[in-house]
N, C-alpha and C positions, 0 to 999 in steps of 0.2 A: 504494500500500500504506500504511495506516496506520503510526501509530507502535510500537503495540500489537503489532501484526504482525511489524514487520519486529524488533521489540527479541524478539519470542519468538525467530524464525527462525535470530538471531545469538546466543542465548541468553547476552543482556541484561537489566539492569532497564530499565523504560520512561523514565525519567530519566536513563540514563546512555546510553542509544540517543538518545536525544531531543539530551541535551548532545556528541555525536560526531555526528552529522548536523549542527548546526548550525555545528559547526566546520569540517566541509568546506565546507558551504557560505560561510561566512566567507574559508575558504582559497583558495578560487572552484576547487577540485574537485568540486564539483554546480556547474555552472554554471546549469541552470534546471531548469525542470520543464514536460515538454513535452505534448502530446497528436501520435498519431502516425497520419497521416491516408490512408488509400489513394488515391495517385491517380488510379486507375482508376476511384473509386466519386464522384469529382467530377468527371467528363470530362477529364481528362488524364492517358490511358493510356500516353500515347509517351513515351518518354524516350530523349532524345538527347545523348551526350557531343561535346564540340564542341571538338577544337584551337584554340587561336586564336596567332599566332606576330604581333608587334607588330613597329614597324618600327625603333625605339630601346629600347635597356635604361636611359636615361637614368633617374633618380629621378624627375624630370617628367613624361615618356612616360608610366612604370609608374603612379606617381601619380593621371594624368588618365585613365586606363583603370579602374583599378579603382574609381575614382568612378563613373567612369560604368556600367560593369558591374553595380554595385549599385543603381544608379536599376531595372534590365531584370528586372521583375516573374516574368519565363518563368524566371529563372537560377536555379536553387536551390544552387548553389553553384558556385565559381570558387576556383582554386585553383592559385598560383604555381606552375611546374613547372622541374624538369632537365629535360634532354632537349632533343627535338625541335622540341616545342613551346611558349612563353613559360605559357599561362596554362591551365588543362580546366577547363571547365564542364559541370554536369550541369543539362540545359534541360528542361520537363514542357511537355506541348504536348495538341491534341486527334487531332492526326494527321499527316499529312505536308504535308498545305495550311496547318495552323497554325502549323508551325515554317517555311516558306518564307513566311511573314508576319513570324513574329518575325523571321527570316533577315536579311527587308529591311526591317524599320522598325527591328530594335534593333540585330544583331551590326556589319550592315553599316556603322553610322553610327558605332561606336564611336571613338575616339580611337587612331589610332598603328596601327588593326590594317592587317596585310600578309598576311595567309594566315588560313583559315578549315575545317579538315578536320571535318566531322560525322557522327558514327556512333549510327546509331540500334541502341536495344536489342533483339534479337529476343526475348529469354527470362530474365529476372530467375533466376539459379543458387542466388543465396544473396545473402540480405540482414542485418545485423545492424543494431542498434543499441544495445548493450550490451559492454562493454569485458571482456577477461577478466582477472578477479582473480587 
């Protein structure tokens, strides 16, 4: 949305919408500006949440995992947990043959992991990307 736009919508002047956008983003409350991609419409329709439970909580264990989890191209996010399981990733693949590749060339080789539980999505419910004000 332009500037012009979005200063009518908050009914702003274009300059004083322009000088508050830039302050959030200063404040690193926009953190970017994204484009947001289907992807089912680039071959990876599957989406699989993945337990992964490590074998130490050490600062090093946790450390040498999350490095290396960030190296794994399939992961589109990984995310420290309570509970059950240490870390959940949400993995994008082409199908079930794709993710038992990623399975064993990336999850498997990770550092520290001990358990590995993966649940594939049948039916996307509701999806957001937008916070409520």
């Amino acid at each position: 949305m332009s500037n012009a736009d979005l200063a009518e919508r908050v009914h702003l002047s274009q300059s004083a919408c322009l000088r508050r956008v830039k302050r959030l983003e200063a404040d690193g409350v926009i953190e970017s500006y994204v484009a947001l991609v289907d992807s089912a419409k680039i071959g990876r329709p599957s989406v699989i949440f993945v337990e992964v439970s490590v074998a130490s909580q050490s600062d090093e264990a946790l450390s040498a995992f999350e490095t290396a989890v960030r190296q794994v191209p399939d992961v589109m996010e990984c995310h420290l947990m309570s509970g059950t399981a240490d870390y959940l990733l949400r993995i994008v693949a082409t199908d079930v043959s794709d993710y038992a590749r990623i399975h064993k060339e990336h999850l498997a080789r990770l550092p520290g992991v001990s358990r590995v539980h993966s649940s594939f999505v049948l039916r996307t419910v509701s999806k957001k990307t937008s916070h409520p004000l």
